[in-house]
C-alpha positions as CSV (number, residue, x, y, z in Angstrom):
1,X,-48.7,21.1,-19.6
2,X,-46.3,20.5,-17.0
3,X,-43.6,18.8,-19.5
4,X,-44.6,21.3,-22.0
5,X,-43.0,24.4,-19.2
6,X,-40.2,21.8,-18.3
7,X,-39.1,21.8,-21.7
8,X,-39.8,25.5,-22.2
9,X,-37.8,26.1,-19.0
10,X,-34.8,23.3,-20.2
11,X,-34.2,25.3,-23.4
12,X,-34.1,28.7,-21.9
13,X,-32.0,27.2,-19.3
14,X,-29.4,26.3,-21.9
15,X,-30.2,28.7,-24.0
16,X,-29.2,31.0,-21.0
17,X,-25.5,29.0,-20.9
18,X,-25.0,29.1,-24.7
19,X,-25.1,33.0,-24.1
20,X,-22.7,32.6,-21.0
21,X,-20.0,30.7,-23.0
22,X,-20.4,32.8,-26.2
23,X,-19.9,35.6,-24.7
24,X,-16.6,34.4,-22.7
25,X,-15.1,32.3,-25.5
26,X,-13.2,35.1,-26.1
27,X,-11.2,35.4,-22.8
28,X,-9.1,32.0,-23.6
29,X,-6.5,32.1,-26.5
30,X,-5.8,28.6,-28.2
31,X,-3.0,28.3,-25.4
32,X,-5.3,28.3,-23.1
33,X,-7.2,25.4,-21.4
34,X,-10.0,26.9,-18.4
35,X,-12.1,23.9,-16.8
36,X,-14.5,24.9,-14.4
37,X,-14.7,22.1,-11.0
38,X,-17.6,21.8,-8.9
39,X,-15.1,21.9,-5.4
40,X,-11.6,23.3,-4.9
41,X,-8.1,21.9,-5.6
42,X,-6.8,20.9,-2.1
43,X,-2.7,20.9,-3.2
44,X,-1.0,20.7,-6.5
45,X,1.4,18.7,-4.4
46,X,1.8,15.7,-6.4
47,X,3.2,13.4,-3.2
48,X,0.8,14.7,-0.5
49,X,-2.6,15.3,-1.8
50,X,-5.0,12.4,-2.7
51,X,-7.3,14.9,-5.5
52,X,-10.1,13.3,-6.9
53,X,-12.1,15.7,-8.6
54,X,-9.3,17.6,-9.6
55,X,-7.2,14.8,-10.4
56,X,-6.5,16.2,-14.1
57,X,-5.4,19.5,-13.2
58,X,-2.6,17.8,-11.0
59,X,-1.6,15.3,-13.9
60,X,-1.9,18.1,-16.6
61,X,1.6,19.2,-15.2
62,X,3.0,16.3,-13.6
63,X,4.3,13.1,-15.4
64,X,5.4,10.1,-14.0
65,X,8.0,6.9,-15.6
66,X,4.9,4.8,-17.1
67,X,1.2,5.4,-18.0
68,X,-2.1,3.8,-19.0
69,X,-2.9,3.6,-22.4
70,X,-6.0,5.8,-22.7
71,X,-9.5,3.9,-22.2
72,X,-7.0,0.9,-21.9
73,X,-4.9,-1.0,-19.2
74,X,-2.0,-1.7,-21.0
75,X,1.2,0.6,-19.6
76,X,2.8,2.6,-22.2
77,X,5.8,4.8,-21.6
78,X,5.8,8.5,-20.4
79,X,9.1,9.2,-18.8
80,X,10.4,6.3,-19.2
81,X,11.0,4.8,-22.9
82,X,11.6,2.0,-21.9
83,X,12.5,-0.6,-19.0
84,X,13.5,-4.4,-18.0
85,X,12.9,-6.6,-15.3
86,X,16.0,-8.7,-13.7
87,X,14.9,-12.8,-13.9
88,X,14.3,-12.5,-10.1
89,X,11.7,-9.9,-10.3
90,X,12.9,-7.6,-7.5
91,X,15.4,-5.1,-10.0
92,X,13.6,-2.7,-12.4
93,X,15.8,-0.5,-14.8
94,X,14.1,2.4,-16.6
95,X,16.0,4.0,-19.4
96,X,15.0,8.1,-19.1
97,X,13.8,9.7,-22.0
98,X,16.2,12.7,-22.9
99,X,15.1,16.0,-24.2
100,X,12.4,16.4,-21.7
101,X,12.8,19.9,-20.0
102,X,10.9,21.3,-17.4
103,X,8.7,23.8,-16.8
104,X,11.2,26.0,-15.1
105,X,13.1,25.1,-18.1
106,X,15.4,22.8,-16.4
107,X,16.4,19.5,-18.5
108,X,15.6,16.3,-16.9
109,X,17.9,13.2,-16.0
110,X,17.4,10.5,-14.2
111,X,19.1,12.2,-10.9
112,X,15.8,14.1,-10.9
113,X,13.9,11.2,-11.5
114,X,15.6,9.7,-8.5
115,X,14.9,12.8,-5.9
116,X,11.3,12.5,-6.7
117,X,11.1,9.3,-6.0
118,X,13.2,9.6,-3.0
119,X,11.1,12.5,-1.8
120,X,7.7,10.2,-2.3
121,X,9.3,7.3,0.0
122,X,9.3,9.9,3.0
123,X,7.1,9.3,5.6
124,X,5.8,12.5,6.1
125,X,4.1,12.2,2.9
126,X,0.7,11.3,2.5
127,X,1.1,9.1,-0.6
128,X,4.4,7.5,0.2
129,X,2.8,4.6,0.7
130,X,2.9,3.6,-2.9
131,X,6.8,2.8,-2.8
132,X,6.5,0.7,0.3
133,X,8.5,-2.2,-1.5
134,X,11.4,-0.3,-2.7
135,X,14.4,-0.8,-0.9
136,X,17.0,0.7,-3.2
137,X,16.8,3.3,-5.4
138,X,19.8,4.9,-8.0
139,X,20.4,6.6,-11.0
140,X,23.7,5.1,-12.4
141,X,23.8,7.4,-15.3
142,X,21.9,10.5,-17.0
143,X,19.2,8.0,-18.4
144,X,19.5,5.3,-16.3
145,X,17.3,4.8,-13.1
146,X,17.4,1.4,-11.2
147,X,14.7,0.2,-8.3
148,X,15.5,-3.1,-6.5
149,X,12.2,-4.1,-4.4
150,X,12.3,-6.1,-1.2
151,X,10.3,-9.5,-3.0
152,X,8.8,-9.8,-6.6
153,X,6.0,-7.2,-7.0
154,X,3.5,-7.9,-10.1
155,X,1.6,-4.5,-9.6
156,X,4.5,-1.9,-9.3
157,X,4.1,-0.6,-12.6
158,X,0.8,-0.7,-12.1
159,X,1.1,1.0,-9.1
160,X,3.2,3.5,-11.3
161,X,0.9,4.4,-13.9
162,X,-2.0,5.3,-11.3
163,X,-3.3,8.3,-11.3
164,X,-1.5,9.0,-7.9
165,X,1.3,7.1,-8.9
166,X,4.7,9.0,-8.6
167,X,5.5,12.0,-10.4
168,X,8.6,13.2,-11.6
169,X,9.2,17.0,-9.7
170,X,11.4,19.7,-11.2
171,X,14.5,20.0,-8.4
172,X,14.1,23.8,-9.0
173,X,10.7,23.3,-6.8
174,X,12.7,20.5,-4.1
175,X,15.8,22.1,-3.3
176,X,15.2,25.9,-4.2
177,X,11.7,25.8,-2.3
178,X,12.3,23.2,-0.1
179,X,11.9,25.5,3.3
180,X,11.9,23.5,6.2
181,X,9.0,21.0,5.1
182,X,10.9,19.1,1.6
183,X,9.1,21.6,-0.9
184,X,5.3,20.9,0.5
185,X,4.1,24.3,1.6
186,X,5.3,25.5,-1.9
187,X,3.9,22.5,-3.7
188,X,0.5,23.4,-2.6
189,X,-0.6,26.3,-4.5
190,X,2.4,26.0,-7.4
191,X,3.8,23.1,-9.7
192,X,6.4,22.5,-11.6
193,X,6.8,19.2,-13.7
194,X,7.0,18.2,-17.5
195,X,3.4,17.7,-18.3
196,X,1.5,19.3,-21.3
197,X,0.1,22.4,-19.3
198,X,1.8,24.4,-17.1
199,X,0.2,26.3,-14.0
200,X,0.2,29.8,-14.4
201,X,-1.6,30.8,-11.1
202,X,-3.7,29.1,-8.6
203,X,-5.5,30.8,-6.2
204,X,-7.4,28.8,-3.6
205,X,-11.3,28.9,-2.8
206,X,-10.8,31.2,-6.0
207,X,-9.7,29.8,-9.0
């Protein structure tokens, strides 16, 4: 008897949510991608916040040089298409993909590429730390973007395609919102990257 109402109460119970998402399906177009999290985003900031549960919402609009494959390890490119390593190990050279615009609808180079990751390497930062061996950093040309480490590092691209790895961050949000605090008080509750999604309004302890 008792499994029997378990079971009873189990399919009213989703019964109950069928109704729920039936009768909202129609509140999202096909542009539209709603995800419902069980705690609150703490920043969209992609170079000071360390999101777990929300992790996806932050990469949805941020993308950084290199990736995972998906359900793989193997790095793919993202922003970069492609890249070398100098015989020494310690120079990396990305080429920049062109044609990627922001969301602000900005075109990116590899100057933007290079004051996002200059912005990560501040201290101030809470994820700065992921660029602790790089000791030179420059973007020779539109698509070019050059990182000379202190000694060979076998997990930098690794270290790159992480999930909190560095993001590339339109300079609309780093120099026009900068304020007094390099864009982070901004950065908290908006983004602005090249991703697939773009945030249209974020409203903490809300949605």
């Amino acid at each position: 008897m008792r499994l029997s109402l378990a079971a009873n109460w189990s399919l009213a119970f989703l019964l109950a949510c069928f109704s729920v998402l039936h009768a909202h399906a129609g509140f999202a177009s096909e542009k539209d991608l709603r995800v419902a999290y069980q705690s609150d985003i703490g920043s969209f900031d992609p170079d000071n916040s360390f999101e777990v549960a929300a992790l996806d919402a932050v990469n949805g609009v941020y993308e950084g040089l290199v990736a995972y494959a998906p359900g793989s390890t193997k790095i793919v490119p993202a922003l970069a298409e492609s890249w070398s390593v100098s015989p020494d190990g310690k120079t990396y050279t990305f080429k920049i993909r062109t044609g990627v615009v922001f969301h602000d609808g900005k075109p990116m180079t590899a100057a933007d590429v290079l004051a996002s990751f200059q912005r990560r390497k501040d201290k101030s930062l809470i994820l700065s730390y992921f660029l602790w061996n790089v000791k030179e950093m420059s973007a020779p040309d539109a698509t070019t973007f050059v990182i000379k480490i202190g000694f060979p590092q076998p997990s930098l691209l690794d270290t790159f395609a992480s999930p909190w790895g560095p993001k590339v961050v339109s300079p609309g949000a780093l120099v026009d919102h900068a304020g007094g605090d390099l864009a982070k008080s901004w950065l908290n509750t908006h983004a602005d990257g090249t991703g697939p999604f773009v945030l249209t309004e974020f409203s903490p302890g809300s949605r």
